[in-house]
Each structure stands twice: as structure tokens, then as C-alpha cells.
PQR file of N, CA, C, O and H, with PARSE charges and radii, in Angstrom:
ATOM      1  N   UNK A   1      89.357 -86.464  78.482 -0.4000 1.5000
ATOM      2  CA  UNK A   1      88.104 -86.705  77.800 -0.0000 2.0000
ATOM      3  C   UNK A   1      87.521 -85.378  77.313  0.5500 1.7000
ATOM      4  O   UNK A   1      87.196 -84.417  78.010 -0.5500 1.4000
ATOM      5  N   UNK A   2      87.457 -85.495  76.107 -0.4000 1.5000
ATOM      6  CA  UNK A   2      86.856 -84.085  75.598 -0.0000 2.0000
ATOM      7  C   UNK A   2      84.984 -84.606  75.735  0.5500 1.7000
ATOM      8  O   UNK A   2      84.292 -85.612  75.579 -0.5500 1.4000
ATOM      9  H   UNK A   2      87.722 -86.276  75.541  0.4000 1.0000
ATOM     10  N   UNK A   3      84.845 -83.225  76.104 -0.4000 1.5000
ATOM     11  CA  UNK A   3      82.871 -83.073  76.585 -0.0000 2.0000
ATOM     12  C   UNK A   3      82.157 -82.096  75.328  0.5500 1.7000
ATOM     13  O   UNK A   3      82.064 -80.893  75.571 -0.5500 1.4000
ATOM     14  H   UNK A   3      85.407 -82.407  76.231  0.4000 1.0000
ATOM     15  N   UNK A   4      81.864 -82.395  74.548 -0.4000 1.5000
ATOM     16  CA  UNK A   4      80.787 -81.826  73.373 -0.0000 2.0000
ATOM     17  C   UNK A   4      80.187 -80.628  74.189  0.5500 1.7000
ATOM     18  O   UNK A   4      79.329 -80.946  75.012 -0.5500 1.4000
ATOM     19  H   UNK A   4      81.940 -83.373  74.350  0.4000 1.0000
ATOM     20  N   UNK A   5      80.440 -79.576  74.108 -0.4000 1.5000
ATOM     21  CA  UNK A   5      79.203 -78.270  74.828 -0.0000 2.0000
ATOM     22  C   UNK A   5      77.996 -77.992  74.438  0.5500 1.7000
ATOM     23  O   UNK A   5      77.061 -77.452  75.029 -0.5500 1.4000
ATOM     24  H   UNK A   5      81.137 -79.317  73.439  0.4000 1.0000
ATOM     25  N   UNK A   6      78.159 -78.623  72.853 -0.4000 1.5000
ATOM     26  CA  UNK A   6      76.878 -77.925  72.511 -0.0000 2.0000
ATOM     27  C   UNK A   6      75.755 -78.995  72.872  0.5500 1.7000
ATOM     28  O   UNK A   6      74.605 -78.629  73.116 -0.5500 1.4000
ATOM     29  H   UNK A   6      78.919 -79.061  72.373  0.4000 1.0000
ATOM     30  N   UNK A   7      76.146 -80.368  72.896 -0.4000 1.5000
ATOM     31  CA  UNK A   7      75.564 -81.592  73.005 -0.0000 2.0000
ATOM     32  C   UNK A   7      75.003 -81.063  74.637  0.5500 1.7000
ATOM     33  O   UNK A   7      73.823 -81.044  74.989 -0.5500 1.4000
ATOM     34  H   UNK A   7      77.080 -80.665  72.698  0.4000 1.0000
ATOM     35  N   UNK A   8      76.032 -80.713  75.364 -0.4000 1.5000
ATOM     36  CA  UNK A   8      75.621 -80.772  76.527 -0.0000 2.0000
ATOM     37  C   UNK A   8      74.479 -79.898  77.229  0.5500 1.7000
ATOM     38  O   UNK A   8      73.837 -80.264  78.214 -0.5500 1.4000
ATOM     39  H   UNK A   8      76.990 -80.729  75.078  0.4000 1.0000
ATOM     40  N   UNK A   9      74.347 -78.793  76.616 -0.4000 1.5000
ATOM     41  CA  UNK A   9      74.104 -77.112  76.754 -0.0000 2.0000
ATOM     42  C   UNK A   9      72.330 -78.287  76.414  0.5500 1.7000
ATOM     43  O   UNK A   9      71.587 -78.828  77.233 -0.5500 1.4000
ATOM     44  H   UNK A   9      74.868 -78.496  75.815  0.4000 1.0000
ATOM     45  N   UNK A  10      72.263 -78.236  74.514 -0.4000 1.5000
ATOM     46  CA  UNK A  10      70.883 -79.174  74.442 -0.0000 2.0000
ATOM     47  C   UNK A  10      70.463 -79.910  75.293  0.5500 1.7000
ATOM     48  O   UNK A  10      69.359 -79.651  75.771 -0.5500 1.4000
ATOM     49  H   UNK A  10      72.866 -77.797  73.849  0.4000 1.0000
ATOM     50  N   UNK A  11      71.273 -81.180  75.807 -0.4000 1.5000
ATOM     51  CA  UNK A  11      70.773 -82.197  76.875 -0.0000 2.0000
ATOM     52  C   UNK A  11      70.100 -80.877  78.265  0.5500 1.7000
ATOM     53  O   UNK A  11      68.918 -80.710  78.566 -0.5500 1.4000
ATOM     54  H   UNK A  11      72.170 -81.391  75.419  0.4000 1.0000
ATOM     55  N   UNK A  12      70.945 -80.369  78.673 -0.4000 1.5000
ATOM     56  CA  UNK A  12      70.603 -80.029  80.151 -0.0000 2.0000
ATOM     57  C   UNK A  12      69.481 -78.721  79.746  0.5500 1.7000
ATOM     58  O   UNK A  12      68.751 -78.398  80.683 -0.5500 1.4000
ATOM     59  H   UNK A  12      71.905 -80.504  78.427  0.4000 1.0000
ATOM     60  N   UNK A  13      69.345 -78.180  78.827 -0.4000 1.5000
ATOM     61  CA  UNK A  13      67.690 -77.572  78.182 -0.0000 2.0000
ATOM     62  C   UNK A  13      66.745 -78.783  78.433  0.5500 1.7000
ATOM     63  O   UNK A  13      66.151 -78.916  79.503 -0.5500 1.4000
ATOM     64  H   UNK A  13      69.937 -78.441  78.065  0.4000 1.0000
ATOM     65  N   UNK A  14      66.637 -79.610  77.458 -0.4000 1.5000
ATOM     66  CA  UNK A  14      65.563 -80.317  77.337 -0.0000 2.0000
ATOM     67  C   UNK A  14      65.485 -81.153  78.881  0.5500 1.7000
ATOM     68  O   UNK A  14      64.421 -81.721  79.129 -0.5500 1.4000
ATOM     69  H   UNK A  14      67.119 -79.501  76.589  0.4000 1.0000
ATOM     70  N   UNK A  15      66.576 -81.225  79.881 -0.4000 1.5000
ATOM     71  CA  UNK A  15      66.053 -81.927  81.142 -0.0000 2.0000
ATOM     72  C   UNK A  15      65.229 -81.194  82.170  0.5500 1.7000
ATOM     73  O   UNK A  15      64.502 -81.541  83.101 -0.5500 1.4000
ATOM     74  H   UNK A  15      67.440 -80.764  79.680  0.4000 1.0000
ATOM     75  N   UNK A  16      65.762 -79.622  81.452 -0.4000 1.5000
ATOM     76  CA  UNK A  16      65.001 -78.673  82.751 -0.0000 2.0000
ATOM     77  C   UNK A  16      63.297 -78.453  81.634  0.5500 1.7000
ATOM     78  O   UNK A  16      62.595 -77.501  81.973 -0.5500 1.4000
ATOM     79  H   UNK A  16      66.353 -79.340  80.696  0.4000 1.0000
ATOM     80  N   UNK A  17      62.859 -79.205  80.597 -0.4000 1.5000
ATOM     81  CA  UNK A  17      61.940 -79.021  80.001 -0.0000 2.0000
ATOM     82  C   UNK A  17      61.256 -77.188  79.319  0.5500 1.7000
ATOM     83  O   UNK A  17      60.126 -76.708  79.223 -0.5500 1.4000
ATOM     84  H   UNK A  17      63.429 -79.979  80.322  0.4000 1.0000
ATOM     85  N   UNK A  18      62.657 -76.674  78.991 -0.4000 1.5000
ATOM     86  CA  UNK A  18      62.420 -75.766  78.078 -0.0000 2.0000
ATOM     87  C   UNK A  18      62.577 -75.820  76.602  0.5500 1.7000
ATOM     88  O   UNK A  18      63.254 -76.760  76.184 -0.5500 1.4000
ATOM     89  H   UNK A  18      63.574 -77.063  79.069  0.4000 1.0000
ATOM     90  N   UNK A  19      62.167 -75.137  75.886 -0.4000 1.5000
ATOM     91  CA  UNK A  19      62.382 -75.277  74.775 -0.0000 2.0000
ATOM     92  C   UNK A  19      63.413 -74.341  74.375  0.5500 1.7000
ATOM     93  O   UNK A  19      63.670 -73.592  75.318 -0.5500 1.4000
ATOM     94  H   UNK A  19      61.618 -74.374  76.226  0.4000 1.0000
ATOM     95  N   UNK A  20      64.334 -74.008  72.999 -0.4000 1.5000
ATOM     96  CA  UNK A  20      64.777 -73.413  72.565 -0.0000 2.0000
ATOM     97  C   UNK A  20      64.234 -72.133  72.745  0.5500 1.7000
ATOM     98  O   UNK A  20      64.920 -71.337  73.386 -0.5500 1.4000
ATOM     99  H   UNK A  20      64.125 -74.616  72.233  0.4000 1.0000
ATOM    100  N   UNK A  21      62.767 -71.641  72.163 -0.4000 1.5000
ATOM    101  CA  UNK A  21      62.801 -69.839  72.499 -0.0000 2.0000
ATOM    102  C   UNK A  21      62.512 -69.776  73.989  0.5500 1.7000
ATOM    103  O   UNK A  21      62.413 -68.629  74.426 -0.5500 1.4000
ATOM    104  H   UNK A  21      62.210 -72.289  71.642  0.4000 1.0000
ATOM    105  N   UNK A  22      62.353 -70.774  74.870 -0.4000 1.5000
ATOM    106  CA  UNK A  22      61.970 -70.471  76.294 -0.0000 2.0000
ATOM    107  C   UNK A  22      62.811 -70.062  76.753  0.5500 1.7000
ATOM    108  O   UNK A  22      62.787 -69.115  77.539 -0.5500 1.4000
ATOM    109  H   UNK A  22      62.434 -71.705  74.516  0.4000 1.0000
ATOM    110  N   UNK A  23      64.088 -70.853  76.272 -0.4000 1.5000
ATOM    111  CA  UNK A  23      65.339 -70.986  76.925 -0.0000 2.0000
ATOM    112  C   UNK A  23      66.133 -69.616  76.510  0.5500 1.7000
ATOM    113  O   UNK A  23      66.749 -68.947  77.339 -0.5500 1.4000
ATOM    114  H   UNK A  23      64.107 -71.623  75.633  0.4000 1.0000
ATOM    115  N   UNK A  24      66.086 -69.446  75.802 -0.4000 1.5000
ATOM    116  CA  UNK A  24      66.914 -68.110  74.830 -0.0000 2.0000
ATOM    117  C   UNK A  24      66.103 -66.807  75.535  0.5500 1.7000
ATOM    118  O   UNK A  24      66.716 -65.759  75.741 -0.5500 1.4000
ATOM    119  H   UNK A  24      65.586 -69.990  75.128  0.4000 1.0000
ATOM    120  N   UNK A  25      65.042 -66.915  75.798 -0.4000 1.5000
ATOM    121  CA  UNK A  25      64.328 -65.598  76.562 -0.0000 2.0000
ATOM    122  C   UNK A  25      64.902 -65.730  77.721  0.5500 1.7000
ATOM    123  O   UNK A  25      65.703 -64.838  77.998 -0.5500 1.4000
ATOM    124  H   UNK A  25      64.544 -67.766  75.631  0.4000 1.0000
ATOM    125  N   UNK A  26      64.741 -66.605  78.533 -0.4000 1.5000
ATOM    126  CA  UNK A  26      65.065 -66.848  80.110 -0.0000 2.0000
ATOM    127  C   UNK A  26      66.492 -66.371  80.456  0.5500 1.7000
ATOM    128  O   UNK A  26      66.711 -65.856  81.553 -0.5500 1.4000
ATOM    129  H   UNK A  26      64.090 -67.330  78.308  0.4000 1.0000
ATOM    130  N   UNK A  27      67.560 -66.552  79.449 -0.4000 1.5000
ATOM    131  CA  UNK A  27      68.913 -66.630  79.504 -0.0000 2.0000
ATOM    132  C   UNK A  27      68.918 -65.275  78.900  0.5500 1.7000
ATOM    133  O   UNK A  27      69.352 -64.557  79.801 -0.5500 1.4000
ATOM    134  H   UNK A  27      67.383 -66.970  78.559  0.4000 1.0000
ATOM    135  N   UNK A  28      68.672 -64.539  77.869 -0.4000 1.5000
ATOM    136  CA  UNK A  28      68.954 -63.328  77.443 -0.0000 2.0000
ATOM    137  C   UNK A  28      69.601 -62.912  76.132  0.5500 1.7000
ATOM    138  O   UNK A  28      69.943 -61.844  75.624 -0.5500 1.4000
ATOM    139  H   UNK A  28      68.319 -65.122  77.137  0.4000 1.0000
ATOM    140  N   UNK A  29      69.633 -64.445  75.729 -0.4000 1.5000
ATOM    141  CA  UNK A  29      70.191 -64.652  74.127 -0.0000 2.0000
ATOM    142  C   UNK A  29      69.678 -64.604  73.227  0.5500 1.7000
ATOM    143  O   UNK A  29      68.502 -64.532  73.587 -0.5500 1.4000
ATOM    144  H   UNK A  29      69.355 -65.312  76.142  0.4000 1.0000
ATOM    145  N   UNK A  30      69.700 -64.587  72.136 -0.4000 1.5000
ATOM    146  CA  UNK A  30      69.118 -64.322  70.873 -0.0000 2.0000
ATOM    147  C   UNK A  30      68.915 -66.298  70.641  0.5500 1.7000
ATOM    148  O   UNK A  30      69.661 -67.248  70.878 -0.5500 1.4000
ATOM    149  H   UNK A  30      70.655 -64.645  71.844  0.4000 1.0000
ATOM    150  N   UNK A  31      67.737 -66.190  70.164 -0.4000 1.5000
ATOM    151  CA  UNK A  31      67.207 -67.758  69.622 -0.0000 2.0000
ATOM    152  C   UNK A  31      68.211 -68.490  68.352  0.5500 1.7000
ATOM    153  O   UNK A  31      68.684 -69.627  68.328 -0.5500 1.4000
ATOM    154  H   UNK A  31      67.131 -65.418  69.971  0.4000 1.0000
ATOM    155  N   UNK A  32      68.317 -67.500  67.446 -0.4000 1.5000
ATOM    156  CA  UNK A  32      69.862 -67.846  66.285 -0.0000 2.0000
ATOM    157  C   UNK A  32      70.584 -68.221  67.294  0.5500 1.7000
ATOM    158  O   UNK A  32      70.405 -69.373  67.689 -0.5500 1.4000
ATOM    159  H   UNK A  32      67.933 -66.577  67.465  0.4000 1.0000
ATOM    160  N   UNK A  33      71.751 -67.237  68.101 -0.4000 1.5000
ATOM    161  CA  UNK A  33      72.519 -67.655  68.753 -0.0000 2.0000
ATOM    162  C   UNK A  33      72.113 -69.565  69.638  0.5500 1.7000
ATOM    163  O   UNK A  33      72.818 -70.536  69.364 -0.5500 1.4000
ATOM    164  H   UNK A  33      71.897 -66.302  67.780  0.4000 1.0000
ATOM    165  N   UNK A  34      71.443 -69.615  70.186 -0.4000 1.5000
ATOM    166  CA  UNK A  34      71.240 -70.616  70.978 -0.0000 2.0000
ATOM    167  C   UNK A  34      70.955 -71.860  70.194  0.5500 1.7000
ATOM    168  O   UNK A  34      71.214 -73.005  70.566 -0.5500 1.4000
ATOM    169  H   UNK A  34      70.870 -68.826  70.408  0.4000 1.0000
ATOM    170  N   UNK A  35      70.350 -71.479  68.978 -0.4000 1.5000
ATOM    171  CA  UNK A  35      70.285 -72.751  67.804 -0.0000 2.0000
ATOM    172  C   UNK A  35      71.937 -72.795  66.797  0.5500 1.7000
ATOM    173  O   UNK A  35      72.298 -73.754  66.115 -0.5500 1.4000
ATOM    174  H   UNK A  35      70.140 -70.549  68.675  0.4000 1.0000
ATOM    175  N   UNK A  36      72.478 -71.872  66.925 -0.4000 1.5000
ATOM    176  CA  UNK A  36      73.960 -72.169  66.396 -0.0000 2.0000
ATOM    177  C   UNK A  36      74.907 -73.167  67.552  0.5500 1.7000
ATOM    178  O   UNK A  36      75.540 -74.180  67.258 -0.5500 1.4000
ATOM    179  H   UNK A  36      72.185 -71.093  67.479  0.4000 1.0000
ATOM    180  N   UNK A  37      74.791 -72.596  68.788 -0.4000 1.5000
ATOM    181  CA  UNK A  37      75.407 -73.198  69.695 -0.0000 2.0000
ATOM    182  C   UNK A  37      75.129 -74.709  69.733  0.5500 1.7000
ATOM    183  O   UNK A  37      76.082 -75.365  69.313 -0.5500 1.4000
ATOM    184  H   UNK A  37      74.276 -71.773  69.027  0.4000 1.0000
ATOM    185  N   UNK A  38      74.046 -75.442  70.135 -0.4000 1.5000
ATOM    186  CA  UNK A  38      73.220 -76.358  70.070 -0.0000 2.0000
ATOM    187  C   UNK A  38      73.492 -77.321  68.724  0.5500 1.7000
ATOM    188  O   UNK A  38      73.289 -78.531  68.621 -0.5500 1.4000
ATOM    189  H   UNK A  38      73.272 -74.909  70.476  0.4000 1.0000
ATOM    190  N   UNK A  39      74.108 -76.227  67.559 -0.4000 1.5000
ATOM    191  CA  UNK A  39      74.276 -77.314  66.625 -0.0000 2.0000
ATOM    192  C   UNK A  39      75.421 -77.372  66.515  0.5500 1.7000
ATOM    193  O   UNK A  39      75.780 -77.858  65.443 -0.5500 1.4000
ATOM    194  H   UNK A  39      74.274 -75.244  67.643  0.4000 1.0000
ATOM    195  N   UNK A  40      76.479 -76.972  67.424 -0.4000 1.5000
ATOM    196  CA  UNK A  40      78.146 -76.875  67.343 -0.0000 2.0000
ATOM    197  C   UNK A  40      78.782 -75.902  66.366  0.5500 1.7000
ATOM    198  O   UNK A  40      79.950 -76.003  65.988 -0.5500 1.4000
ATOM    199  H   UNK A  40      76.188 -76.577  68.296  0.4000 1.0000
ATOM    200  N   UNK A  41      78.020 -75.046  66.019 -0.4000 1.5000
ATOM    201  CA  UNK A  41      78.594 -74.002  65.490 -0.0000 2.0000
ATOM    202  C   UNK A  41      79.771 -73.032  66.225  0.5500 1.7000
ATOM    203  O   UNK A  41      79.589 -72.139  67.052 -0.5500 1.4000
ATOM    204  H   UNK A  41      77.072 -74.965  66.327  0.4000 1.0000
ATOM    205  N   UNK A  42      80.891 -73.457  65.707 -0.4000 1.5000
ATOM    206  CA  UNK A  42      82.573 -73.093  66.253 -0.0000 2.0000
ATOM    207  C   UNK A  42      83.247 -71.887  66.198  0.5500 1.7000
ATOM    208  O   UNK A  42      84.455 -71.689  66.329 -0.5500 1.4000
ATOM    209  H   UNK A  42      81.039 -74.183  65.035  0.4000 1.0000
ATOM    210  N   UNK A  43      82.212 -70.976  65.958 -0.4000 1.5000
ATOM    211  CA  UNK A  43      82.556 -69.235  65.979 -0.0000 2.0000
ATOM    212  C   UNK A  43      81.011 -68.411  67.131  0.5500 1.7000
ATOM    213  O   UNK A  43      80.485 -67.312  66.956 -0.5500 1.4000
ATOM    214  H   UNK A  43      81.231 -71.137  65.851  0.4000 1.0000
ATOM    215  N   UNK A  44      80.700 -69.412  68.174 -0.4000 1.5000
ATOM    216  CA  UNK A  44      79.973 -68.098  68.842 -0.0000 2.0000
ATOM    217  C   UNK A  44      80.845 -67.813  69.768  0.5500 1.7000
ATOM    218  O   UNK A  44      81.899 -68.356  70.100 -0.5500 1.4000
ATOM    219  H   UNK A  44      81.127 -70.305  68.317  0.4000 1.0000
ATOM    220  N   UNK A  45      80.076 -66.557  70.285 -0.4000 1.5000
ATOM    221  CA  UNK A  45      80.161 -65.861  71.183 -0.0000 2.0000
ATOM    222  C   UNK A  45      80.571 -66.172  72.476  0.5500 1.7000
ATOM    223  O   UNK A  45      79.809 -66.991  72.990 -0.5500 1.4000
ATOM    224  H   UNK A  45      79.220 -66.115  70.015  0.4000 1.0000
ATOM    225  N   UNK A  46      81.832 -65.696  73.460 -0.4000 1.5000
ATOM    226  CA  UNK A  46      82.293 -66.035  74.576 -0.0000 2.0000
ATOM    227  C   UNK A  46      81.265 -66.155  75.880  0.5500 1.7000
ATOM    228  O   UNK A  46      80.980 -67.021  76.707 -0.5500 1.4000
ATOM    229  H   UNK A  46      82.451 -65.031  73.043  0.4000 1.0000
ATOM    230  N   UNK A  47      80.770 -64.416  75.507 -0.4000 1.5000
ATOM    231  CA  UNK A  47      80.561 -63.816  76.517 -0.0000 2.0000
ATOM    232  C   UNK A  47      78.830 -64.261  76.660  0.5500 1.7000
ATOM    233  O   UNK A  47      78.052 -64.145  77.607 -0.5500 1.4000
ATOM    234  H   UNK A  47      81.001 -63.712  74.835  0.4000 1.0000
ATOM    235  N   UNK A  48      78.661 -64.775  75.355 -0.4000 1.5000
ATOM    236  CA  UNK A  48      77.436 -65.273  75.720 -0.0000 2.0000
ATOM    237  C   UNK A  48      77.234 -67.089  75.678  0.5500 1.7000
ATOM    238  O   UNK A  48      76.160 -67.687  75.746 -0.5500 1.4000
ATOM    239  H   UNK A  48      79.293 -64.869  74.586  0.4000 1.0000
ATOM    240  N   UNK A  49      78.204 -67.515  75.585 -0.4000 1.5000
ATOM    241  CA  UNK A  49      78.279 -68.746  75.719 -0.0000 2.0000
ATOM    242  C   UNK A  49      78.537 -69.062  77.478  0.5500 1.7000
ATOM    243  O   UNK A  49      78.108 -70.045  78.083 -0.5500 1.4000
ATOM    244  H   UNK A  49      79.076 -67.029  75.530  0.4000 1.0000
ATOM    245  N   UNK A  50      79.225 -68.108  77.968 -0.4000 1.5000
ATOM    246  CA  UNK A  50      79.369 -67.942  79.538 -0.0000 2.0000
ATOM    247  C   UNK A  50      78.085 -67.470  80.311  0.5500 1.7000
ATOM    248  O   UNK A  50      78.032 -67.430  81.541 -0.5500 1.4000
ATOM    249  H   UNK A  50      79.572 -67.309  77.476  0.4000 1.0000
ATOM    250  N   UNK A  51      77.022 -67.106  79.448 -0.4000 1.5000
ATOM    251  CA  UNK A  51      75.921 -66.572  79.701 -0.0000 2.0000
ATOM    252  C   UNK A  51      74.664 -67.353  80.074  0.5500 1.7000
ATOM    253  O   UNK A  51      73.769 -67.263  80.914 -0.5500 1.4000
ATOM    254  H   UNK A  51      77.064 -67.139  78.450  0.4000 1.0000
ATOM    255  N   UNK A  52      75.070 -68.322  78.867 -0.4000 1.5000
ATOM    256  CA  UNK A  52      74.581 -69.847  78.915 -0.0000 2.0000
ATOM    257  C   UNK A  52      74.806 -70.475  80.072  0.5500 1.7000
ATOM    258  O   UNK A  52      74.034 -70.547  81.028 -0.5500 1.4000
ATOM    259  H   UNK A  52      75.797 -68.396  78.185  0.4000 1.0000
ATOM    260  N   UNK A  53      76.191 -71.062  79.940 -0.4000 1.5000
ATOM    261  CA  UNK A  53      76.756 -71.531  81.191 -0.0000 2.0000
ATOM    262  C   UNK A  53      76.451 -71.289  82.490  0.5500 1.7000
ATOM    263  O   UNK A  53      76.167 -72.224  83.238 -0.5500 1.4000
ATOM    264  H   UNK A  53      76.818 -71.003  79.163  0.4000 1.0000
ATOM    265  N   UNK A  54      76.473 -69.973  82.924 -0.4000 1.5000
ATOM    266  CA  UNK A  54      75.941 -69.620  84.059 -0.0000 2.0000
ATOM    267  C   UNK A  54      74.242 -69.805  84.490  0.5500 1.7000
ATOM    268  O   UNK A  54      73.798 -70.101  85.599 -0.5500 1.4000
ATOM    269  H   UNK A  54      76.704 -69.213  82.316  0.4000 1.0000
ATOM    270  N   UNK A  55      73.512 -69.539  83.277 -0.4000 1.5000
ATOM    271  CA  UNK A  55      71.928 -69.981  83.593 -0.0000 2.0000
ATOM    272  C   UNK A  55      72.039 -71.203  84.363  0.5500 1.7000
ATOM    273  O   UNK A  55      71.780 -71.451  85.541 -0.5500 1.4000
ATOM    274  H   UNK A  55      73.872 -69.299  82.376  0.4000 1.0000
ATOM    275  N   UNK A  56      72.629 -72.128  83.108 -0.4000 1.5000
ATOM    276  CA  UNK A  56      72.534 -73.859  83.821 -0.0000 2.0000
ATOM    277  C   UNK A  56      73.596 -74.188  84.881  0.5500 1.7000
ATOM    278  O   UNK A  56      73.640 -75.373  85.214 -0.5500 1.4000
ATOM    279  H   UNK A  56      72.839 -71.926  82.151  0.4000 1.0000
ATOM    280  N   UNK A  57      74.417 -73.386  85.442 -0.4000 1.5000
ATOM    281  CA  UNK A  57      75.016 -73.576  86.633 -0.0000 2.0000
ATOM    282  C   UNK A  57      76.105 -74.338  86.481  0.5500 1.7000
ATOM    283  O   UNK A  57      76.472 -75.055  87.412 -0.5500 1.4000
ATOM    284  H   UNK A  57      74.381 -72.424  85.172  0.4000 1.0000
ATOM    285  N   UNK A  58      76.761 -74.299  85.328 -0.4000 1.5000
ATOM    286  CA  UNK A  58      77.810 -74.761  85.044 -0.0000 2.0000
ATOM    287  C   UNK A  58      79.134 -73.881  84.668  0.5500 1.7000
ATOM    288  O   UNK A  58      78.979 -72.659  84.669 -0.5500 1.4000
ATOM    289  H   UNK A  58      76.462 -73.717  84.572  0.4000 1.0000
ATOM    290  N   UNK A  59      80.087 -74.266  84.431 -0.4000 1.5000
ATOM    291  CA  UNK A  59      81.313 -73.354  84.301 -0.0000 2.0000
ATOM    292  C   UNK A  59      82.486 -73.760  83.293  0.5500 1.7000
ATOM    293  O   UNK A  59      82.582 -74.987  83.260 -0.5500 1.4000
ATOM    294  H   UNK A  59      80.213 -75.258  84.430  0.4000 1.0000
ATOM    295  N   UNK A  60      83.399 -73.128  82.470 -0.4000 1.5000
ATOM    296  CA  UNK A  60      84.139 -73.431  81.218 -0.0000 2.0000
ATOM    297  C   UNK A  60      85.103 -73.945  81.884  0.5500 1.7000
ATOM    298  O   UNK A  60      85.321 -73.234  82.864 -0.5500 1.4000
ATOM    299  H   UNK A  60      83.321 -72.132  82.496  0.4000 1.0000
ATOM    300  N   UNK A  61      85.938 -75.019  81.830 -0.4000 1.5000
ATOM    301  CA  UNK A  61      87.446 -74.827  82.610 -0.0000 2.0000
ATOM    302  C   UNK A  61      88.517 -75.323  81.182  0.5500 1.7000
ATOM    303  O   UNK A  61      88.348 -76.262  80.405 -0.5500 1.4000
ATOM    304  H   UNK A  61      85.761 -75.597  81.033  0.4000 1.0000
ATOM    305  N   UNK A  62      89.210 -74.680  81.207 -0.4000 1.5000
ATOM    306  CA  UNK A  62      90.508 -75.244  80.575 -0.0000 2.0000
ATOM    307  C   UNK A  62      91.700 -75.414  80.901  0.5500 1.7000
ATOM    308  O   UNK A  62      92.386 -74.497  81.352 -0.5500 1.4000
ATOM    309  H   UNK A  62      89.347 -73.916  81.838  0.4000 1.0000
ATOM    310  N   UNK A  63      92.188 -76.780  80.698 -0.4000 1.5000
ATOM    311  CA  UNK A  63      93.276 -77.053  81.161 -0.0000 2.0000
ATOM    312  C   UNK A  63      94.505 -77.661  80.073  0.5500 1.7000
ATOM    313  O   UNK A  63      94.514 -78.232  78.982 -0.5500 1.4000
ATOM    314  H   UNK A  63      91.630 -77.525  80.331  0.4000 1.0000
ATOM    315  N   UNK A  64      95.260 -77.296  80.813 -0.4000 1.5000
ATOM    316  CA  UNK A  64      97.067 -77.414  80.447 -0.0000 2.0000
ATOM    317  C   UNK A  64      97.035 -79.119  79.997  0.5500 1.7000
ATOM    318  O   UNK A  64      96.517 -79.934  80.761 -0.5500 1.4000
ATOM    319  H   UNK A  64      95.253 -76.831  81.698  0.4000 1.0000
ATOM    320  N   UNK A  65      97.549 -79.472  78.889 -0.4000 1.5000
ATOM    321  CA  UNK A  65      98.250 -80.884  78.637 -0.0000 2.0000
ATOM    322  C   UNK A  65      99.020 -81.096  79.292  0.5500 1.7000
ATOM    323  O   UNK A  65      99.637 -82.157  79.197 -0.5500 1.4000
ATOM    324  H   UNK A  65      97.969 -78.809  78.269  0.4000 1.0000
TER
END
């Protein structure tokens, strides 16, 4: 089952009731960045997409077919 990130990254913002620049200050990202992500934009950043990830306590995994 493939999981949408950016879908997900939005959902679990708006459950912890931040907004986009709340969220982008809190985490350490640039507000562009976090509104590209959010809209599935397919060229960001690793190291800050892991940056993300880690705020909301989640983690990337990839696996083998």
C-alpha cells in the first residue's frame, strides 16, 4: 500500500492544531518548503523532509519488492 506523505505530513499538522507558519517555525523549515511538501511537490528536500518527520514522530522506511 503506497501512503501519500504529503497528505499525511498535512493531516497530522492540522490534528496537532498548527498551522502552516506555526508549524514551519516549530520544525525549522522554511514556510515555501512546508507548503511545497503539503502539496506533493516531488523534488524537496531529504534532509528536511526527515526534519519534518522527526517533529511528528514518525519515520521514512523503504522497502524491497
Amino acid at each position: 500500500m503506497t501512503i501519500n506523505i504529503s497528505s499525511q505530513v498535512k493531516d497530522l499538522r492540522k490534528k496537532i492544531g498548527l498551522t502552516q507558519i506555526e508549524f514551519a517555525k516549530r520544525v525549522g523549515v522554511g514556510l515555501r518548503f512546508l507548503r511545497e511538501l503539503e502539496q506533493g511537490k516531488t523534488t524537496v528536500r531529504m534532509d528536511k523532509l526527515m526534519q519534518v518527520l522527526d517533529f511528528l514522530g514518525c519515520y521514512l522506511e523503504i522497502k524491497k519488492k
